[in-house]
C-alpha positions in Angstrom: 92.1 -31.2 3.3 95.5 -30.0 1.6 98.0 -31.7 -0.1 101.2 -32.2 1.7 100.0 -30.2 5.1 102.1 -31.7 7.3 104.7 -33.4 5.0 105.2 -29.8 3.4 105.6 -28.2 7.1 109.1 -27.9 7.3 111.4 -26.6 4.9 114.0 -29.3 4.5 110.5 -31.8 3.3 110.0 -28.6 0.0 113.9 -29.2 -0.1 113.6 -33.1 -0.4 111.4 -32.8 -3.5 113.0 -29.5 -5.1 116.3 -31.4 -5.1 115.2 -34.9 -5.9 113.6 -33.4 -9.1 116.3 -31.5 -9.9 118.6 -34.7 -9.6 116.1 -36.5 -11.8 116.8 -33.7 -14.7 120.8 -33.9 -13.8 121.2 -37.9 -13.9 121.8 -39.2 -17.0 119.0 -41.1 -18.7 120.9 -44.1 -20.3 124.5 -45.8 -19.9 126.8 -45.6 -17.5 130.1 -44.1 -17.5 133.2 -47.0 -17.7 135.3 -47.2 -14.9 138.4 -47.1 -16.6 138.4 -44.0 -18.3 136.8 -40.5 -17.9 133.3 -39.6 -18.7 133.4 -38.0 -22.1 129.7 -36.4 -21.9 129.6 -33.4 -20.1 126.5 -33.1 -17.3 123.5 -31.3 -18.8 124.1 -27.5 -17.5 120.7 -26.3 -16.9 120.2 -28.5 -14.1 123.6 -28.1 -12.4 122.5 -24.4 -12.4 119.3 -24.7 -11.2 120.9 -27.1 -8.6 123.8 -24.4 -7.3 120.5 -21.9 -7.3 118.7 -24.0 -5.0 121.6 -24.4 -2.6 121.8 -20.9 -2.9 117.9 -20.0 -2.0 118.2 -22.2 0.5 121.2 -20.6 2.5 120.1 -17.0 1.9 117.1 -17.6 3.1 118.3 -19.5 5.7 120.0 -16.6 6.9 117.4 -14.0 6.3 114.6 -15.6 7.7 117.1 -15.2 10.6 116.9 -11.1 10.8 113.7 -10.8 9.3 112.1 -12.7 12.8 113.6 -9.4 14.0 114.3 -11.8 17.3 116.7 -10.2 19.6 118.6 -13.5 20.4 119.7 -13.3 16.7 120.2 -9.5 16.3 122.4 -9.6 19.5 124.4 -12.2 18.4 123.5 -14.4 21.5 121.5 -17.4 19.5 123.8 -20.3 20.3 124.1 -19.4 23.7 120.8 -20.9 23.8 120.5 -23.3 20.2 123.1 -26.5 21.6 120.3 -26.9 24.3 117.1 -26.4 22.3 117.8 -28.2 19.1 116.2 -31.3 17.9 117.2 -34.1 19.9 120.9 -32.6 21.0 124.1 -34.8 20.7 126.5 -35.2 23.4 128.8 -32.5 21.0 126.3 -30.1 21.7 126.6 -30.5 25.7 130.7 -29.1 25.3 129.5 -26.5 22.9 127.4 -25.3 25.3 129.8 -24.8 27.7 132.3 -22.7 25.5 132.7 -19.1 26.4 129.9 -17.0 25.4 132.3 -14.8 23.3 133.1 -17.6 21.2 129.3 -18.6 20.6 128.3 -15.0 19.6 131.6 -15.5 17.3 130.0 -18.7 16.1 126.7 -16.8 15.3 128.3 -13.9 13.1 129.8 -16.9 11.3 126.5 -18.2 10.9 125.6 -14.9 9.0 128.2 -14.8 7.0 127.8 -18.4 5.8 124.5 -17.9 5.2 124.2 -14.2 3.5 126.5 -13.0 1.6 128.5 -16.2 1.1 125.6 -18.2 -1.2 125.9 -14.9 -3.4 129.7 -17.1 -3.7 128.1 -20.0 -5.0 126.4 -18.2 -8.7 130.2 -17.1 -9.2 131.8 -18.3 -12.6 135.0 -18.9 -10.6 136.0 -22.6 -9.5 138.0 -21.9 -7.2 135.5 -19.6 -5.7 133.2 -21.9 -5.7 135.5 -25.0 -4.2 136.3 -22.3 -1.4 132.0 -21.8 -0.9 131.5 -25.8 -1.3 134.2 -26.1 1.6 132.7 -23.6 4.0 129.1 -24.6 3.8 129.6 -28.0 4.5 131.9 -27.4 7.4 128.7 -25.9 8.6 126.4 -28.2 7.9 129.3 -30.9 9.5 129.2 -28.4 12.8 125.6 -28.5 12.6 125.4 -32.2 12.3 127.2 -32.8 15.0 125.9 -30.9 17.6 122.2 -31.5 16.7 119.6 -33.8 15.1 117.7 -32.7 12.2 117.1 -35.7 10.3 118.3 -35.7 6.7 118.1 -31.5 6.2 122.0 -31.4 7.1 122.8 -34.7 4.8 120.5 -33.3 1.7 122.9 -29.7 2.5 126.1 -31.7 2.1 124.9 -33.2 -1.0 124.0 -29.5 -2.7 127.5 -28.9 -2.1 128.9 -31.6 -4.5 127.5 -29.6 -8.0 130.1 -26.5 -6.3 132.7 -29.2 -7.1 133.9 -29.6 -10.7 136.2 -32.6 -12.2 139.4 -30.0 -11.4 138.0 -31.0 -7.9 137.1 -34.6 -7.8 139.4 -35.7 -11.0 142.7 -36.4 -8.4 140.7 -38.0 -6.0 138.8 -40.7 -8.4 140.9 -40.9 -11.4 144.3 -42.6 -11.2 146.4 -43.3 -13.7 146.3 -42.2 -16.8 142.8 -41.2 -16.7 143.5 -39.2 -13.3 146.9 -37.6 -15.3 144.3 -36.6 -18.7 142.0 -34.7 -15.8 144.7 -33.2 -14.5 145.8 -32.1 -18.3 141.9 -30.9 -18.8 141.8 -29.2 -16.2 144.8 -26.8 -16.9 143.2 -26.4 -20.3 
């Protein structure tokens, strides 16, 4: 018999374990930061990296895997003419997909490609805003993908690898008030 046959069978089970070590390695091991003012320890960087590189293996591939089946559906640009109705357990979003004009589906799918090729090369960027821009478009998709389809946690654990994309500059503003929220705003022109 081998270990993990059938829980190891799809790809989003590998991704399960990849990124709940890695989150094990990111978390801190003791205290917890005070709610009234900012963390003053930064997160350890090796496993934010290794974090942004798994999000990244997983998209590229997810798009390669794509061309590389050499099937003509994908080639032709013609995959979601036929994906809202053969997914995983469909939602009733998926039914009005369906129905849009096939122009705007093979539109949908050359988004696909560019989400998942060359924009995950986006995510190893030293740039923020670069990577703010990536975080934003990949869990649009993943959103899209949510709601037209059922695959179980894959597209929640997707969302989450987009959070290490997102630096204090990011979330700062939105959880900081005050003057902790006005000394991220000062450290993050700095």
């Amino acid at each position: 018999s081998r270990e993990g046959d059938t829980f190891l069978y799809f790809q989003w089970d590998s991704l399960l374990l990849e990124t709940g070590f890695l989150a094990v390695l990111y978390a801190p091991l003791w205290g917890r930061p005070c709610e009234a003012s900012l963390p003053t320890q930064q997160p350890p960087r090796v496993p934010l990296y290794m974090l942004r590189f798994l999000f990244f293996k997983l998209m590229l591939m997810s798009g390669v895997v794509k061309i590389m089946s050499k099937d003509r559906v994908w080639l032709q640009l013609s995959a979601l003419n036929y994906h809202f109705a053969s997914q995983p357990i469909p939602t009733p979003v998926a039914w009005y997909l369906r129905q849009l004009h096939p122009l705007v589906l093979q539109l949908g799918t050359a988004f696909t490609f560019i989400v998942e090729i060359p924009c995950p090369f986006l995510i190893l960027v030293p740039f923020r805003t670069i990577r703010h821009g990536v975080a934003g478009v990949q869990a649009a998709m993943q959103v899209m993908i949510l709601l037209s389809g059922n695959y179980g946690f894959f597209n929640l654990l997707s969302l989450l690898l987009c959070v290490p994309l997102l630096d204090d500059t990011f979330w700062g503003p939105l959880l900081y008030t005050g003057a902790a929220g006005a000394s991220t705003k000062e450290r993050a022109l700095t």
